[in-house]
CHARMM-style PDB file with segment names, atoms N, HN, CA, C and O in Angstrom:
ATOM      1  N   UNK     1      11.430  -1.217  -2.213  1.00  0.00      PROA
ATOM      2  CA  UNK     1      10.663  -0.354  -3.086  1.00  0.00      PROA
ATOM      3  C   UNK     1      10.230   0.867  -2.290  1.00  0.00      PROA
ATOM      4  O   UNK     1       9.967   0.793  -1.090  1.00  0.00      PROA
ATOM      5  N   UNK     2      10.173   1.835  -2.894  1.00  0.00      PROA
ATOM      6  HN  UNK     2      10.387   1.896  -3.869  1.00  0.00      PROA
ATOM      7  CA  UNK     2       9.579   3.205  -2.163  1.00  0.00      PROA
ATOM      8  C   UNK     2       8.327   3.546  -3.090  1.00  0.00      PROA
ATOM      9  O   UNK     2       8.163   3.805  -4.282  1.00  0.00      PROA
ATOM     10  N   UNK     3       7.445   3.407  -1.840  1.00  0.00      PROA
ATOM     11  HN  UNK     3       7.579   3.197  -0.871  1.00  0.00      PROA
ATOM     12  CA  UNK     3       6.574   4.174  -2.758  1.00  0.00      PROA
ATOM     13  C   UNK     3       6.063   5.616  -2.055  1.00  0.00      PROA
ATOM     14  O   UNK     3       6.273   5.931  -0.884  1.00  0.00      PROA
ATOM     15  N   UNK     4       5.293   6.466  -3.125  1.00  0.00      PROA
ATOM     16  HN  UNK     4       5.122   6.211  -4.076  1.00  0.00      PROA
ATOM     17  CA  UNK     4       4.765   7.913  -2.713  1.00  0.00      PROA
ATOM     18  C   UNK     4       3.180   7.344  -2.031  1.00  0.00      PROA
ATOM     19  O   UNK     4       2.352   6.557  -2.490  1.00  0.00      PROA
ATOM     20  N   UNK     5       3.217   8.133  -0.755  1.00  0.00      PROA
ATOM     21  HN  UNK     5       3.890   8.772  -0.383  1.00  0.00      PROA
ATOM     22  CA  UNK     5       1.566   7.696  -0.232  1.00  0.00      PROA
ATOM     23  C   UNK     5       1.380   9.180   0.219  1.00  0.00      PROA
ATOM     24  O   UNK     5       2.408   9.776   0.541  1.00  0.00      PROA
ATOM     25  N   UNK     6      -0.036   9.974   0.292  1.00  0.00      PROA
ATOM     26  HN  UNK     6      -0.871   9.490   0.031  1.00  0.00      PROA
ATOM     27  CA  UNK     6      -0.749  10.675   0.382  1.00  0.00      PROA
ATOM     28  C   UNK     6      -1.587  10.508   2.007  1.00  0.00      PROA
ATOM     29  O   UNK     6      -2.373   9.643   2.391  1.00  0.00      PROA
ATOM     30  N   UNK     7      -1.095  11.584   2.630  1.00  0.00      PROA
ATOM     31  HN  UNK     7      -0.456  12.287   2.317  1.00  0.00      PROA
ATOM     32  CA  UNK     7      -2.189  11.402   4.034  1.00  0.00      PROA
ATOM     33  C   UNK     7      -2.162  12.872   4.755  1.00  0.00      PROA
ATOM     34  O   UNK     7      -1.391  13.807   4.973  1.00  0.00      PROA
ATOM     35  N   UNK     8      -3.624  12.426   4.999  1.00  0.00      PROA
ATOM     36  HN  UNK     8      -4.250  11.667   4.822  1.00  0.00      PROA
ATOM     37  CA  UNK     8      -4.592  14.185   5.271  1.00  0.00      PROA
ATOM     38  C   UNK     8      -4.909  13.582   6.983  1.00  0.00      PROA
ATOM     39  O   UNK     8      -4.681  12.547   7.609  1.00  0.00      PROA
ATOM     40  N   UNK     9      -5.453  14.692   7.207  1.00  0.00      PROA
ATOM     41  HN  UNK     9      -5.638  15.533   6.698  1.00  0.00      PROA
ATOM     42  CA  UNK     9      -5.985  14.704   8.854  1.00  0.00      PROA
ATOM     43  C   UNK     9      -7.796  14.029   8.643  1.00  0.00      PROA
ATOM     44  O   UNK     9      -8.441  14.726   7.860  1.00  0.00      PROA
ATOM     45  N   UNK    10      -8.301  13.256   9.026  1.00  0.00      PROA
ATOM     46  HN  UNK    10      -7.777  12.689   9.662  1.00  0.00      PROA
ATOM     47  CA  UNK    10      -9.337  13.242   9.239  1.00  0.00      PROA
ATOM     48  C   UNK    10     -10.123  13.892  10.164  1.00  0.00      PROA
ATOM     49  O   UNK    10     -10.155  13.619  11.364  1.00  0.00      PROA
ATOM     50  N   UNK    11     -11.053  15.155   9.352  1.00  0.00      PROA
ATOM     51  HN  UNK    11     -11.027  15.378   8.377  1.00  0.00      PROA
ATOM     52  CA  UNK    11     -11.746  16.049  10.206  1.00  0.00      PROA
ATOM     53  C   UNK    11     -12.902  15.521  10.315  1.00  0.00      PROA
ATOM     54  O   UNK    11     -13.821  16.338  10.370  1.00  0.00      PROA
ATOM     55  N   UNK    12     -13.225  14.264  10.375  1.00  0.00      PROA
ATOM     56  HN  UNK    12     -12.479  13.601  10.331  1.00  0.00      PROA
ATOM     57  CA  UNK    12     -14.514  13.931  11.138  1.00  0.00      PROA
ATOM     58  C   UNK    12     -14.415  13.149  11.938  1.00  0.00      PROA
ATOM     59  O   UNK    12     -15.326  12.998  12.752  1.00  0.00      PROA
ATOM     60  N   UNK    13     -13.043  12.231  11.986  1.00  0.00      PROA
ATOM     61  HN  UNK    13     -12.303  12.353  11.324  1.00  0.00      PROA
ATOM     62  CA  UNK    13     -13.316  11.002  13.149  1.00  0.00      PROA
ATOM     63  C   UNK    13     -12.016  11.383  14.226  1.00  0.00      PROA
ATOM     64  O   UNK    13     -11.785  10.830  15.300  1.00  0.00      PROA
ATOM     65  N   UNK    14     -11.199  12.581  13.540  1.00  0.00      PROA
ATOM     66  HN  UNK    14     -11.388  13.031  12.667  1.00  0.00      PROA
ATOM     67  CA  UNK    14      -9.907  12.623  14.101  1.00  0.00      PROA
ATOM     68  C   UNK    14      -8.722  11.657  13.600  1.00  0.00      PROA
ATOM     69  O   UNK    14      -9.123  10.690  12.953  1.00  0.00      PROA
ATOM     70  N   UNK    15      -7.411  11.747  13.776  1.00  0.00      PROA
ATOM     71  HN  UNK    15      -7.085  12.533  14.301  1.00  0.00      PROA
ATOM     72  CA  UNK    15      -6.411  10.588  13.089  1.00  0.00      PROA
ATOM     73  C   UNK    15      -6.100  11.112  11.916  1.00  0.00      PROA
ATOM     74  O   UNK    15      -6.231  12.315  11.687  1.00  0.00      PROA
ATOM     75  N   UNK    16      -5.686  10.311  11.113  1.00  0.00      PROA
ATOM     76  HN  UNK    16      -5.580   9.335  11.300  1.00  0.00      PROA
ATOM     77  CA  UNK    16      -5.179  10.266   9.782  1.00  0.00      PROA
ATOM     78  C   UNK    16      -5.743   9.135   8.596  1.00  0.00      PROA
ATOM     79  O   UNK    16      -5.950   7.936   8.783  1.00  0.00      PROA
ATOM     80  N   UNK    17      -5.911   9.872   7.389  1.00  0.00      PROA
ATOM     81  HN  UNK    17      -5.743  10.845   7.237  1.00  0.00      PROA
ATOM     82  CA  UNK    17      -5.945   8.719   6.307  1.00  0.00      PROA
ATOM     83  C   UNK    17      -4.834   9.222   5.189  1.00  0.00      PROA
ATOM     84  O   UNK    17      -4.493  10.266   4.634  1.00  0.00      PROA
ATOM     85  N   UNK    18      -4.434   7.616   5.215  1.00  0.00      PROA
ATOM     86  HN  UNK    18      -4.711   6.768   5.666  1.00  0.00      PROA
ATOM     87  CA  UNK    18      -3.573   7.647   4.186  1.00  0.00      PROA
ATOM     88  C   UNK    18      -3.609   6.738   2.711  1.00  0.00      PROA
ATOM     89  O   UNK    18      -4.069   5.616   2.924  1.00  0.00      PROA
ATOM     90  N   UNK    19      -3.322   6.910   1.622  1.00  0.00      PROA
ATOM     91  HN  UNK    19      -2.948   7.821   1.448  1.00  0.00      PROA
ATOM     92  CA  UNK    19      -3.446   6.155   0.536  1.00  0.00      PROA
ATOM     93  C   UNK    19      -2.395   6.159  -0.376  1.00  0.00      PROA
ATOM     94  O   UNK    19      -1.615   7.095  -0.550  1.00  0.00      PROA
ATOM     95  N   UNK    20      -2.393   5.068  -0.966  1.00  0.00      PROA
ATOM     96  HN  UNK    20      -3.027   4.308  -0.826  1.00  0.00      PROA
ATOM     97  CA  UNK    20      -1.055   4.591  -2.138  1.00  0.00      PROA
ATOM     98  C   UNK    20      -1.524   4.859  -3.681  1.00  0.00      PROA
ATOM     99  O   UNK    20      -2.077   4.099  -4.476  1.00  0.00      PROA
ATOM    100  N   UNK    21      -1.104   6.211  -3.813  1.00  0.00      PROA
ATOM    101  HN  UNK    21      -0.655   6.828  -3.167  1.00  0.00      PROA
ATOM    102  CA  UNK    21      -1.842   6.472  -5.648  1.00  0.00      PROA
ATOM    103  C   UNK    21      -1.462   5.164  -6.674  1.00  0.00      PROA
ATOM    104  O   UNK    21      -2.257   4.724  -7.505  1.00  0.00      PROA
ATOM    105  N   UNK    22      -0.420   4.760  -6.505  1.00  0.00      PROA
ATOM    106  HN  UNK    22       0.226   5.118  -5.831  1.00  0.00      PROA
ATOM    107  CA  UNK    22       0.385   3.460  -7.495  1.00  0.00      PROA
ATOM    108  C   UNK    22      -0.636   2.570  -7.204  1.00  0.00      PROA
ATOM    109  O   UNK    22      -1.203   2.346  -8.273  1.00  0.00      PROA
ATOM    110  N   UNK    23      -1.365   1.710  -5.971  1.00  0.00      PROA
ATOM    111  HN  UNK    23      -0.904   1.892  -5.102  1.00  0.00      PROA
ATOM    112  CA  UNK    23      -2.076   1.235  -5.710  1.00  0.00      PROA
ATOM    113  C   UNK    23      -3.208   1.090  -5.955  1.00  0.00      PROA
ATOM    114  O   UNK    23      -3.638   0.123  -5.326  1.00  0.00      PROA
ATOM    115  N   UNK    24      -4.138   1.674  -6.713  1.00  0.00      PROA
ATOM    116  HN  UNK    24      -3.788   2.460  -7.224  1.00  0.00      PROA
ATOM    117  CA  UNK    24      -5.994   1.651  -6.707  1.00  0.00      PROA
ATOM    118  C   UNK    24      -6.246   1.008  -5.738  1.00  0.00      PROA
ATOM    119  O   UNK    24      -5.910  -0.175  -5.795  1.00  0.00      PROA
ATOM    120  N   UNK    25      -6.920   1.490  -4.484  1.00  0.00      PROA
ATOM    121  HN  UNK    25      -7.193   2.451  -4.438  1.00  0.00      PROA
ATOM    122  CA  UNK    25      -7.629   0.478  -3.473  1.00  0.00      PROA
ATOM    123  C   UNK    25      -6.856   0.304  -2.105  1.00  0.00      PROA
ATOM    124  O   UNK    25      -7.348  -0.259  -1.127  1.00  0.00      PROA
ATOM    125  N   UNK    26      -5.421   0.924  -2.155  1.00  0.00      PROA
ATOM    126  HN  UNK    26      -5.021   1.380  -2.949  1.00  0.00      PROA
ATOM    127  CA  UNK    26      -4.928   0.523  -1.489  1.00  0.00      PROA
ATOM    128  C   UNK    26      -4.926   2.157  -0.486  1.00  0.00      PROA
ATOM    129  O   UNK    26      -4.362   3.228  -0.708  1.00  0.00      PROA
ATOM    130  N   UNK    27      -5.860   1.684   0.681  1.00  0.00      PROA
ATOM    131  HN  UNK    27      -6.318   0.814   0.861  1.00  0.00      PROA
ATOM    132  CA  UNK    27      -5.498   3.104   1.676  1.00  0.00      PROA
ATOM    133  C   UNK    27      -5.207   2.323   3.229  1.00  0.00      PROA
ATOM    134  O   UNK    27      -4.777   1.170   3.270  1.00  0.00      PROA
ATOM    135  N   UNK    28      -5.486   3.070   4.394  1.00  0.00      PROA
ATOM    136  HN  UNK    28      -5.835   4.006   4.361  1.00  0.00      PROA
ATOM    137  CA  UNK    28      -5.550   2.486   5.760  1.00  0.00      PROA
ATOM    138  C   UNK    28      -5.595   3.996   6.424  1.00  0.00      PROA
ATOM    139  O   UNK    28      -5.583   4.958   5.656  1.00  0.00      PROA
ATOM    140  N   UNK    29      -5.643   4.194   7.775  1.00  0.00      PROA
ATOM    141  HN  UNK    29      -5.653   3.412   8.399  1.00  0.00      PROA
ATOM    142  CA  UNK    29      -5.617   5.230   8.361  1.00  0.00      PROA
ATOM    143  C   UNK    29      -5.063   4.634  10.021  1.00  0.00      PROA
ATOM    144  O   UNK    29      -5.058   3.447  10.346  1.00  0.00      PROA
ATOM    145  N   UNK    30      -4.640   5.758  10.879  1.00  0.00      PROA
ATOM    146  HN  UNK    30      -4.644   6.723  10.615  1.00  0.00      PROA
ATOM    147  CA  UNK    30      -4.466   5.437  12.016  1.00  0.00      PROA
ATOM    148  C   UNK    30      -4.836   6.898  12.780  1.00  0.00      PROA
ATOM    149  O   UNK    30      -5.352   7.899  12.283  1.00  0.00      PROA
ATOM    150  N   UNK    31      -4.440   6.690  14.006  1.00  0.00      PROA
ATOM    151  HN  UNK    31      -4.020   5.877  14.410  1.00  0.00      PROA
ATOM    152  CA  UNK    31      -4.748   7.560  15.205  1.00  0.00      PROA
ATOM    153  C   UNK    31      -3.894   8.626  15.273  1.00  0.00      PROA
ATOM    154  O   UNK    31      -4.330   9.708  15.665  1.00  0.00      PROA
ATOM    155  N   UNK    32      -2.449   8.466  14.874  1.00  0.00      PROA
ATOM    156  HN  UNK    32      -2.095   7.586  14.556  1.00  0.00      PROA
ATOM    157  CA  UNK    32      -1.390   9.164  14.792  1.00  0.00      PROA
ATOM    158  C   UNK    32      -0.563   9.379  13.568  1.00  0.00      PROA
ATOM    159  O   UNK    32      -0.401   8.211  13.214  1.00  0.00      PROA
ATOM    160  N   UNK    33       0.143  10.204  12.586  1.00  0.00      PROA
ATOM    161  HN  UNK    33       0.012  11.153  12.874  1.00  0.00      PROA
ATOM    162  CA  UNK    33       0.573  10.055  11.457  1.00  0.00      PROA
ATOM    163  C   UNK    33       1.328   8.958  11.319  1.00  0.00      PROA
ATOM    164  O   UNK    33       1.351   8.373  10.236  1.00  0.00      PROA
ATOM    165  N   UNK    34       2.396   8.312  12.896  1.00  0.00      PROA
ATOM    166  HN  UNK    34       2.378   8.788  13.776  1.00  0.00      PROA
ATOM    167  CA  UNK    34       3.424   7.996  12.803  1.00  0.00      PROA
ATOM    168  C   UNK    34       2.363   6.166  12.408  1.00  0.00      PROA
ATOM    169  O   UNK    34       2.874   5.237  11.782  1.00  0.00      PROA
ATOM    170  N   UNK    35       1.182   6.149  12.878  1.00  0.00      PROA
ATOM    171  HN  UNK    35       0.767   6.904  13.386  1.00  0.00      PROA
ATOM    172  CA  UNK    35       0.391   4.756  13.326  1.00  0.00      PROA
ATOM    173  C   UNK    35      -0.010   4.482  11.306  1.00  0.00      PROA
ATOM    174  O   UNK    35       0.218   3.550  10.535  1.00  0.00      PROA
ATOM    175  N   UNK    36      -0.541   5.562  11.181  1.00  0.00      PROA
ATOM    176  HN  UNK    36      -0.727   6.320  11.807  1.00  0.00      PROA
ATOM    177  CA  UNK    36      -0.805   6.085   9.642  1.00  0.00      PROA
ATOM    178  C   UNK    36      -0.150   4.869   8.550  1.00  0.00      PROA
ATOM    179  O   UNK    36      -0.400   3.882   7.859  1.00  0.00      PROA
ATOM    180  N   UNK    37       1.051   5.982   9.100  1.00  0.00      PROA
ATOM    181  HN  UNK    37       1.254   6.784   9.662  1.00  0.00      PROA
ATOM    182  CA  UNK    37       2.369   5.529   7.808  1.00  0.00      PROA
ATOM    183  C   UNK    37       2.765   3.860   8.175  1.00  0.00      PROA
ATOM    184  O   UNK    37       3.180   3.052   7.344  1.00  0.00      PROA
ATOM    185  N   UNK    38       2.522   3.584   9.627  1.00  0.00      PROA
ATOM    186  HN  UNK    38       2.184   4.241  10.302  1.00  0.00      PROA
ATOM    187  CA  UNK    38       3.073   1.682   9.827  1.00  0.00      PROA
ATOM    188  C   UNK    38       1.881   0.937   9.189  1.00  0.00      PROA
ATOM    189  O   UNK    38       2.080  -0.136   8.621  1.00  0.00      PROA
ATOM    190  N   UNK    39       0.565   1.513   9.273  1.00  0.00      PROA
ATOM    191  HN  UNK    39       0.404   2.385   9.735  1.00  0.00      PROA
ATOM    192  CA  UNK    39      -0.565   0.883   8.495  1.00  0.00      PROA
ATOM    193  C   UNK    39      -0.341   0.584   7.145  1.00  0.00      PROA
ATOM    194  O   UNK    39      -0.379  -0.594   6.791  1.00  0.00      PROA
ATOM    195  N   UNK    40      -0.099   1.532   6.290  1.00  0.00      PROA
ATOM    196  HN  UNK    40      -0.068   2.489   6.578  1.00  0.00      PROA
ATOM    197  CA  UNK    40      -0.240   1.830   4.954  1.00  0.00      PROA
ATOM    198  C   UNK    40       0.652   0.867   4.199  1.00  0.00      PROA
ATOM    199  O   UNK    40       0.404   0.414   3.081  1.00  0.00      PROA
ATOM    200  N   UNK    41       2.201   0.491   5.273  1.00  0.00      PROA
ATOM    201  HN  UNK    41       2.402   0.859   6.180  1.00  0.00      PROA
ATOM    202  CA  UNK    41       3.279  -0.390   4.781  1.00  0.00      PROA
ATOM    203  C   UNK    41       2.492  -1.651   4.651  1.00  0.00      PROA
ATOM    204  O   UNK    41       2.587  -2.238   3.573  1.00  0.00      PROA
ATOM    205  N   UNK    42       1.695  -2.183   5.620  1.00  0.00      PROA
ATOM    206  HN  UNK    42       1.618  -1.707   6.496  1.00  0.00      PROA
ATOM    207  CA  UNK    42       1.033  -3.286   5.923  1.00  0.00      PROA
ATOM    208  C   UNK    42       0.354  -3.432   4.794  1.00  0.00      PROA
ATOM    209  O   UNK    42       0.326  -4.460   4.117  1.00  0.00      PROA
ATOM    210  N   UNK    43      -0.270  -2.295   4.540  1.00  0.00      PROA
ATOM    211  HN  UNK    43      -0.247  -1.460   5.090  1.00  0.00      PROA
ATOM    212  CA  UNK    43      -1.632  -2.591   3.243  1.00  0.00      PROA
ATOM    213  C   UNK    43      -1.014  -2.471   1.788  1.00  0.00      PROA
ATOM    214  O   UNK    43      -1.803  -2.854   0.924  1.00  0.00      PROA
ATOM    215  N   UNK    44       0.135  -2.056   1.341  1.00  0.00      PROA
ATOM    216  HN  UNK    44       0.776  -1.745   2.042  1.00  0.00      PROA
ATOM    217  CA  UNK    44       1.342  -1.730   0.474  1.00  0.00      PROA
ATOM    218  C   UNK    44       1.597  -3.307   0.420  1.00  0.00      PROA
ATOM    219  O   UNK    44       1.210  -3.857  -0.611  1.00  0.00      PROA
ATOM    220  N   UNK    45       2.112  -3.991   1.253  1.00  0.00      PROA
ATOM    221  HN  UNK    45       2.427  -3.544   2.091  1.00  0.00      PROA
ATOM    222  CA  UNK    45       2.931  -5.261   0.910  1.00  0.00      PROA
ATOM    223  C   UNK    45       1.618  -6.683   0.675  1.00  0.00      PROA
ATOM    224  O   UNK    45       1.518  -7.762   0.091  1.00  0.00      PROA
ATOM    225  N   UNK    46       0.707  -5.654   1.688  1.00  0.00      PROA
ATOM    226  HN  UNK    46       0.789  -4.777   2.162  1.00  0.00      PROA
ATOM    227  CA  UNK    46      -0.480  -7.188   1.339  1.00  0.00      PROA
ATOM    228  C   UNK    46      -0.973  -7.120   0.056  1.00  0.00      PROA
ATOM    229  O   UNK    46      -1.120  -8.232  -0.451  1.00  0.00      PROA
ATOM    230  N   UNK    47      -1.394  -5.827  -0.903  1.00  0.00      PROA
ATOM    231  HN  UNK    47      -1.275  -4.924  -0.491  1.00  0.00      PROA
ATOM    232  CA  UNK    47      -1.718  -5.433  -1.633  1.00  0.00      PROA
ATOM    233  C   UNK    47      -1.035  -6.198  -2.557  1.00  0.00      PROA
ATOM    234  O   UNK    47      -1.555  -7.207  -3.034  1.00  0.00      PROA
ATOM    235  N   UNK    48       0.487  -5.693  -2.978  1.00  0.00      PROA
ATOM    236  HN  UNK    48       0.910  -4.873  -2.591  1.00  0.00      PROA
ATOM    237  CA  UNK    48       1.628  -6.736  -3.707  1.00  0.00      PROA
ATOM    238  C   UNK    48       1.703  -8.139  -3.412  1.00  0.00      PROA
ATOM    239  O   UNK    48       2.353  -8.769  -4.246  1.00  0.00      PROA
ATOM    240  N   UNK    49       1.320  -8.673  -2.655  1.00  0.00      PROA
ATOM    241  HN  UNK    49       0.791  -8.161  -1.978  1.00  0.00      PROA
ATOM    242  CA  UNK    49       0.904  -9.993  -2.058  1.00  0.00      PROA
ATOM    243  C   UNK    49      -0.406 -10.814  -3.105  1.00  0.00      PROA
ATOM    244  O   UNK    49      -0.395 -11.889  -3.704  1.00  0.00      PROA
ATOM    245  N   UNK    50      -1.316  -9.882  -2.987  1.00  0.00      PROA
ATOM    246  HN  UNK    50      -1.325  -9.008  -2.500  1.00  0.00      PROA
ATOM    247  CA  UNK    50      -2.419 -10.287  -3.472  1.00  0.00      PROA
ATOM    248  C   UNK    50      -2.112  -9.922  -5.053  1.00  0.00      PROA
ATOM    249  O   UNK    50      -2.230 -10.926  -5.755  1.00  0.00      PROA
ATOM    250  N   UNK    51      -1.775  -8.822  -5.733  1.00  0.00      PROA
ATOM    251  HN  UNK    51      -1.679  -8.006  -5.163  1.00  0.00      PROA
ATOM    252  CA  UNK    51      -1.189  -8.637  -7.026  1.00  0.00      PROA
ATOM    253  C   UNK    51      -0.630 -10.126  -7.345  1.00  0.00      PROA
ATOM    254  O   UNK    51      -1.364 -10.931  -7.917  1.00  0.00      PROA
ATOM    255  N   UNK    52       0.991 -10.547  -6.871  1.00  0.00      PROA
ATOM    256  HN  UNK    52       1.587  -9.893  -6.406  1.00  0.00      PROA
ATOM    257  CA  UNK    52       1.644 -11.775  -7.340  1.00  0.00      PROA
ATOM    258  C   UNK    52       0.577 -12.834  -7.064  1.00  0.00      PROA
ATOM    259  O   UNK    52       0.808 -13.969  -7.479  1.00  0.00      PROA
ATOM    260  N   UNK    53      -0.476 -12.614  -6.462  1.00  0.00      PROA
ATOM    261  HN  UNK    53      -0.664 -11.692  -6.125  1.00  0.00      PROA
ATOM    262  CA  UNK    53      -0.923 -14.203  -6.290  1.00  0.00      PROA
ATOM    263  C   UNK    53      -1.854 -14.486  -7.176  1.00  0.00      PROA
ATOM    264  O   UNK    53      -2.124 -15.630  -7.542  1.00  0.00      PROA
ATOM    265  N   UNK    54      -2.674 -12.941  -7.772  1.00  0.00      PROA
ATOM    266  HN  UNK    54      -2.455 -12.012  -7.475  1.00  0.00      PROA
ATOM    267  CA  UNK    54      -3.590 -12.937  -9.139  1.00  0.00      PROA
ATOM    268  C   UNK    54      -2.647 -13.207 -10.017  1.00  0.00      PROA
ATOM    269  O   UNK    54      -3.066 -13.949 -10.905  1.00  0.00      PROA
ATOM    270  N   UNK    55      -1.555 -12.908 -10.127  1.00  0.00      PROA
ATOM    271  HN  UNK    55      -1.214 -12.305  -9.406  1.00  0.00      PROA
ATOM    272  CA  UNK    55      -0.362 -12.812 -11.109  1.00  0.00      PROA
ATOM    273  C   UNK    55      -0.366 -14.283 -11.631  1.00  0.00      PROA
ATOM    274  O   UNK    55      -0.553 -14.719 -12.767  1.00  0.00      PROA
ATOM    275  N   UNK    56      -0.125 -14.861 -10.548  1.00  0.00      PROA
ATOM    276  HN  UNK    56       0.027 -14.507  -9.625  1.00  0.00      PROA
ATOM    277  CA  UNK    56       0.583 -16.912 -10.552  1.00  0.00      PROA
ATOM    278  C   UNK    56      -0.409 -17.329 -10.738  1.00  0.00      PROA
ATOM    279  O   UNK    56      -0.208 -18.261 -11.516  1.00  0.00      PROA
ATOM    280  N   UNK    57      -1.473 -17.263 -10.525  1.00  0.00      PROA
ATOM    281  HN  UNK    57      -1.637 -16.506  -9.893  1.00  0.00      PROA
ATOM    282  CA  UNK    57      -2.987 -17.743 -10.651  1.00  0.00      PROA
ATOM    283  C   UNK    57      -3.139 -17.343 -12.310  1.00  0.00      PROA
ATOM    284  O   UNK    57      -2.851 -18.265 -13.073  1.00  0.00      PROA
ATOM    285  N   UNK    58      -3.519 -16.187 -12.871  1.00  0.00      PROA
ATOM    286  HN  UNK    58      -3.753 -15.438 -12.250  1.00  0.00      PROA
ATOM    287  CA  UNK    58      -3.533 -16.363 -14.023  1.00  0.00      PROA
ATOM    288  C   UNK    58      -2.586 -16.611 -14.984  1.00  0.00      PROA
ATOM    289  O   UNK    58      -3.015 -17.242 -15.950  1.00  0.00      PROA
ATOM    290  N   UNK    59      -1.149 -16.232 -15.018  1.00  0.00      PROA
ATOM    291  HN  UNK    59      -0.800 -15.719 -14.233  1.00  0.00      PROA
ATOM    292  CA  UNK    59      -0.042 -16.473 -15.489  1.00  0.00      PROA
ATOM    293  C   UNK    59       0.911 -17.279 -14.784  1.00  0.00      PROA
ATOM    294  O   UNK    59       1.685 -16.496 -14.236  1.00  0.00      PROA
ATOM    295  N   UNK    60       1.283 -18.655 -14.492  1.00  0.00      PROA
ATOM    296  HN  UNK    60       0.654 -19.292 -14.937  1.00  0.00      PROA
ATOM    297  CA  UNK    60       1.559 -19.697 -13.793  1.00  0.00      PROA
ATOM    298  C   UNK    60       3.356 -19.049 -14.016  1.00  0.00      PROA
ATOM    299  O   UNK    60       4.081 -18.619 -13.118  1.00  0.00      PROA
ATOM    300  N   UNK    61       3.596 -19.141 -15.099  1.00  0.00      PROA
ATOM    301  HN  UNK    61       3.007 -19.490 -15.828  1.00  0.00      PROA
ATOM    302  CA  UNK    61       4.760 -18.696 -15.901  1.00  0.00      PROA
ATOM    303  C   UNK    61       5.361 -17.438 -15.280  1.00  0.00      PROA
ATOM    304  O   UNK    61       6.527 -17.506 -14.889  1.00  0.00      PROA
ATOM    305  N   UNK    62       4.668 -16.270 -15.147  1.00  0.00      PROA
ATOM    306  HN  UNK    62       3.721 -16.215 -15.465  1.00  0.00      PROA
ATOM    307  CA  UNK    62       4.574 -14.828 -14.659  1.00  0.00      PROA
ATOM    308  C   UNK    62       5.081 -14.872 -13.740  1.00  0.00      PROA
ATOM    309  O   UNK    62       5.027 -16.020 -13.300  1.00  0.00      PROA
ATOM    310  N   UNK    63       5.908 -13.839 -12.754  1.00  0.00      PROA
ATOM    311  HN  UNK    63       5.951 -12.907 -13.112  1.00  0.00      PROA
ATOM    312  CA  UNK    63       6.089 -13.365 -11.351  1.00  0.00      PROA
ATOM    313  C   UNK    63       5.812 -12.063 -10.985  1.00  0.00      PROA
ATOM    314  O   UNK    63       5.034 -11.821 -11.908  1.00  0.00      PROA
ATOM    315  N   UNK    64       5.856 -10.850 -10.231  1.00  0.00      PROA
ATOM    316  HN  UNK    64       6.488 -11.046  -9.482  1.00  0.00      PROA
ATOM    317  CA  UNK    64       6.069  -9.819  -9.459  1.00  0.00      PROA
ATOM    318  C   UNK    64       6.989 -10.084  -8.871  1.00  0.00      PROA
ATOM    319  O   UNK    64       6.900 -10.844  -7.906  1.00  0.00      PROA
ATOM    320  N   UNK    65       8.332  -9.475  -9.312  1.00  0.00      PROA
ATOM    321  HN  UNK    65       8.404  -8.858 -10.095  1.00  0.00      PROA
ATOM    322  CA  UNK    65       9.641  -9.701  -8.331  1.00  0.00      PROA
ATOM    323  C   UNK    65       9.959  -7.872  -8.055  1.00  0.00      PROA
ATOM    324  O   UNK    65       9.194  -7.036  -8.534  1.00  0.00      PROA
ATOM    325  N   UNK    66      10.930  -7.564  -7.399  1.00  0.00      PROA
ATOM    326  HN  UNK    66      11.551  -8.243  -7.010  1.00  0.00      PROA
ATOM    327  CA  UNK    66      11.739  -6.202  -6.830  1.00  0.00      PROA
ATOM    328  C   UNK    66      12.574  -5.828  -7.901  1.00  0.00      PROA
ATOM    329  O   UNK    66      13.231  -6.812  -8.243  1.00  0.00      PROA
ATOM    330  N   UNK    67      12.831  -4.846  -8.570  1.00  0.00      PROA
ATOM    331  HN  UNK    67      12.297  -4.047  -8.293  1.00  0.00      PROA
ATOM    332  CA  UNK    67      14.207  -4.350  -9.377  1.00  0.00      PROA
ATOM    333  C   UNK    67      14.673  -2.904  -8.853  1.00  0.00      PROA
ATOM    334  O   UNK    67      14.057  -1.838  -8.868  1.00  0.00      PROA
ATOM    335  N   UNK    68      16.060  -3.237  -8.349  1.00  0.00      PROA
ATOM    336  HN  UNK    68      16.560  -4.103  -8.337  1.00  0.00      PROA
ATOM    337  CA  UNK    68      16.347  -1.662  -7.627  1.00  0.00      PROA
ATOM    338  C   UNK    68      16.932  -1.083  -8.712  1.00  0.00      PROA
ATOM    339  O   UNK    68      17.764  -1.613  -9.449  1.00  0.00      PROA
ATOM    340  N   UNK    69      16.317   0.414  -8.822  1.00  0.00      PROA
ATOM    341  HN  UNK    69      15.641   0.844  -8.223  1.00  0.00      PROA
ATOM    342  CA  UNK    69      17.197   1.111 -10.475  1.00  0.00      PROA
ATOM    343  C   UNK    69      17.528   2.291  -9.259  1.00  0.00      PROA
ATOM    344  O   UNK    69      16.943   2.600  -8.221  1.00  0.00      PROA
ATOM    345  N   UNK    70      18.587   2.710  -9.838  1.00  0.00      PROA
ATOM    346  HN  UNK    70      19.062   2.459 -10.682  1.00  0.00      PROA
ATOM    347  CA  UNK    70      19.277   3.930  -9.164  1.00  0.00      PROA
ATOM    348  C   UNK    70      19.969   4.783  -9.566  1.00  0.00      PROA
ATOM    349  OT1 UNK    70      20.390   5.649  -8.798  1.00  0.00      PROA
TER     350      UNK     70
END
């Protein structure tokens, strides 16, 4: 999956923050853009993690699976 994420310079602590608009809730930041963007994957897949597991929890039946369209 690709997703679009958003990341600015933090002018108060220094580093970067970054966030996943598709996501609500889902941001992270690092020291370096490159630290940034390996964070954000982390918080992207835990995020979808926690989605399918509210998913199976309320809809037993339900999944969150991948569909590649191209």
């Amino acid at each position: 999956m690709i997703f679009k994420v958003v990341i600015s310079p933090d002018q108060e602590d220094g580093g970067f923050n970054v966030s996943c608009p598709a996501l609500p809730g889902c941001h992270s930041q690092g020291d370096t853009e490159e630290e940034a963007l390996n964070n954000i994957r982390e918080a992207i897949l835990g995020c979808l993690e926690v989605l399918n597991d509210r998913t199976a929890k309320a809809r037993p039946a339900e999944r969150i699976l991948e569909v590649a369209v191209s």
